[in-house]
N, C-alpha and C positions, 0 to 999 in steps of 0.2 A: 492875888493878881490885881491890878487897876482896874477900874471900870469904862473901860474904853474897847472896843474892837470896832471891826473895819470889814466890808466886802465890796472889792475892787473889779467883782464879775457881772456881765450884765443877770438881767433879769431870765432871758433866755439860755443863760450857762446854768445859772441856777435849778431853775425849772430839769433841765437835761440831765445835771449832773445828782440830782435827789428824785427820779424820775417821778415828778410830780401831778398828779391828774388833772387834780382842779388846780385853775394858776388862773387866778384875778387879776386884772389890768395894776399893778402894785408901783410903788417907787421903790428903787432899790436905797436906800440912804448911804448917803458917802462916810455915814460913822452912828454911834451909837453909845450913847452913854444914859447911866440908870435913868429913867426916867421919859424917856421918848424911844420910838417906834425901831423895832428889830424884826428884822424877818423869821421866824422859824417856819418847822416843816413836822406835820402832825398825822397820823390816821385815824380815820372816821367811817365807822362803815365801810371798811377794807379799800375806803379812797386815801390817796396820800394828798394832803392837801397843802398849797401854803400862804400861809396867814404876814399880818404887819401887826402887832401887838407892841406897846409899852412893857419894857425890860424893866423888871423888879417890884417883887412882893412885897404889900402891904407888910411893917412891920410897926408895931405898937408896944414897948416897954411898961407894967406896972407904973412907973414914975411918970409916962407921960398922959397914961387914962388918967392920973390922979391929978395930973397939972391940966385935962382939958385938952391935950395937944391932939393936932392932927397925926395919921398914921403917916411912917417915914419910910422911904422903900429900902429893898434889901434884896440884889440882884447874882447874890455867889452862896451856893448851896457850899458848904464847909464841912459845919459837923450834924452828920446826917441823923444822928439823937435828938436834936434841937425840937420840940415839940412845933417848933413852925413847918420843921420838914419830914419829920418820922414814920408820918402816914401818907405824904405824897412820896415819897421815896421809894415805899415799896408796893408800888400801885402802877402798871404799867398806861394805864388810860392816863397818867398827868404826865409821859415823859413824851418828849420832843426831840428836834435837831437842829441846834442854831447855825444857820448857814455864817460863814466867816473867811476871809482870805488871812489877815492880821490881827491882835491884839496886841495892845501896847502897853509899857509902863512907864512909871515918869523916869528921869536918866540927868542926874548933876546937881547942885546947889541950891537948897531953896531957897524962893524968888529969881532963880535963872533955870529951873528945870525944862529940860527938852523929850519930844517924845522917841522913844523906841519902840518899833515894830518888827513883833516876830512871827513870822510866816511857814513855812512847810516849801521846801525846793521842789520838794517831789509831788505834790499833793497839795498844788495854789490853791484849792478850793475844799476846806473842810468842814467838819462838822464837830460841834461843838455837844456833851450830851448835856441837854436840857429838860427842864419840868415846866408846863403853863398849867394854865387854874383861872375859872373865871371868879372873882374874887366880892363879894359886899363893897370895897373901899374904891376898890378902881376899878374893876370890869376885868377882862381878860387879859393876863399877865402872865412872864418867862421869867425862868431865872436860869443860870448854867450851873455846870458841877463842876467844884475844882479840887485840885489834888495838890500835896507835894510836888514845889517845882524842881526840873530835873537841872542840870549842871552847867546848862546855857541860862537857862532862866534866875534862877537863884541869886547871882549877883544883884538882881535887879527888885525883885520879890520872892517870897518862901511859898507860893501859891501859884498856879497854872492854872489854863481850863485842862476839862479831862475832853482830849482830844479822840475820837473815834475815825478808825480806818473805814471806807466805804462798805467790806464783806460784815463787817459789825453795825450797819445801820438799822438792819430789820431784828436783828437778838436786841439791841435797845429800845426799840420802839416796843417791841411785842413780848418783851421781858424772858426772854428763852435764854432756856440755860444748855451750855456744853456739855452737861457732866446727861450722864445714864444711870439708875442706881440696878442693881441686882440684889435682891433680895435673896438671902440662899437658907436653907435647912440644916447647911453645916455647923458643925460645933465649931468652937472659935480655933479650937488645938487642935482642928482634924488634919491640916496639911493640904484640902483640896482647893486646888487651884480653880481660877474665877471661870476657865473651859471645862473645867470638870466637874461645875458647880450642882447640885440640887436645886433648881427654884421654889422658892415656895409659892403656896398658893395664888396668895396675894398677891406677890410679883407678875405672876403670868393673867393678872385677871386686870392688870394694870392698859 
């Protein structure tokens, strides 16, 4: 995806609609690109708080330690192996929720490109899943997660944010999983069913 998004709600829609506790005097920004201030929305001490933090993770290349360069940012989590994301990825204390109405991509001819913004009809106001981290190079920084774009988006870029529905906000923040496991005593070829299971020990000490 581009590195552009948008949130066209006030600061009090916000607040209401990620039911926020702590909510500092903030500006909402009328846009957002790598490098300058994005709102997200974090827990601390079972308060849901929400912060203005600079979008995108120190990133520094072999080539450019060796050349002396400054770090360059790096604001769309891709491939989740990537040794810059591997260990915040599965660490529920670095994820977040970037609050968002739009993200856009660029649309026509380069040197006459224009912006396209796509939205949610149903759901003006979302939540993008996000990772922050107070960082040595910049201080406290976001970056979002993107996925496979689906068949609206595609013409435009092969990438999307990974958009979350409202009932999914606290399984991402607090890393909860759907699934149950049951642990059973049965042999694998015995035919009993998961109601008619044996638990073993383990299981039930869980």
């Amino acid at each position: 995806m581009s590195r552009l998004f948008a949130v066209t709600k006030s600061l009090e829609e916000i607040v209401a609609h990620f039911a926020v506790d702590i909510a500092p005097a903030l500006e909402v920004p009328s846009e957002t690109v790598e490098g300058t201030p994005g709102l997200i929305v974090l827990e601390k001490d079972g308060l849901r708080l929400l912060k203005s933090i600079p979008w995108g993770f120190p990133r520094q290349t072999r080539d450019m330690r060796r050349e002396g360069e400054p770090p360059s940012r790096i604001g769309l989590v891709a491939d989740l192996t990537n040794p810059l994301w591997d260990r915040i990825v599965v660490d529920p204390k670095y994820r977040c929720l970037i609050p968002l109405t739009h993200f856009a991509n660029p649309d026509g001819v380069k040197g006459e490109k224009t912006r396209s913004w796509f939205s949610k009809n149903r759901q003006p106001l979302m939540a993008w899943a996000g990772f922050c981290k107070n960082t040595p190079d910049f201080g406290p920084v976001f970056a979002g997660m993107t996925m496979t774009a689906n068949e609206t988006i595609r013409p435009f870029n092969d990438r999307m944010p990974v958009l979350l529905k409202p009932e999914e906000y606290d399984r991402w923040l607090h890393g909860l999983d759907d699934f149950e496991i049951l642990h059973s005593r049965d042999r694998w070829q015995s035919g009993v069913s998961p109601s008619k299971a044996s638990p073993r020990r383990d299981n039930m000490l869980m």
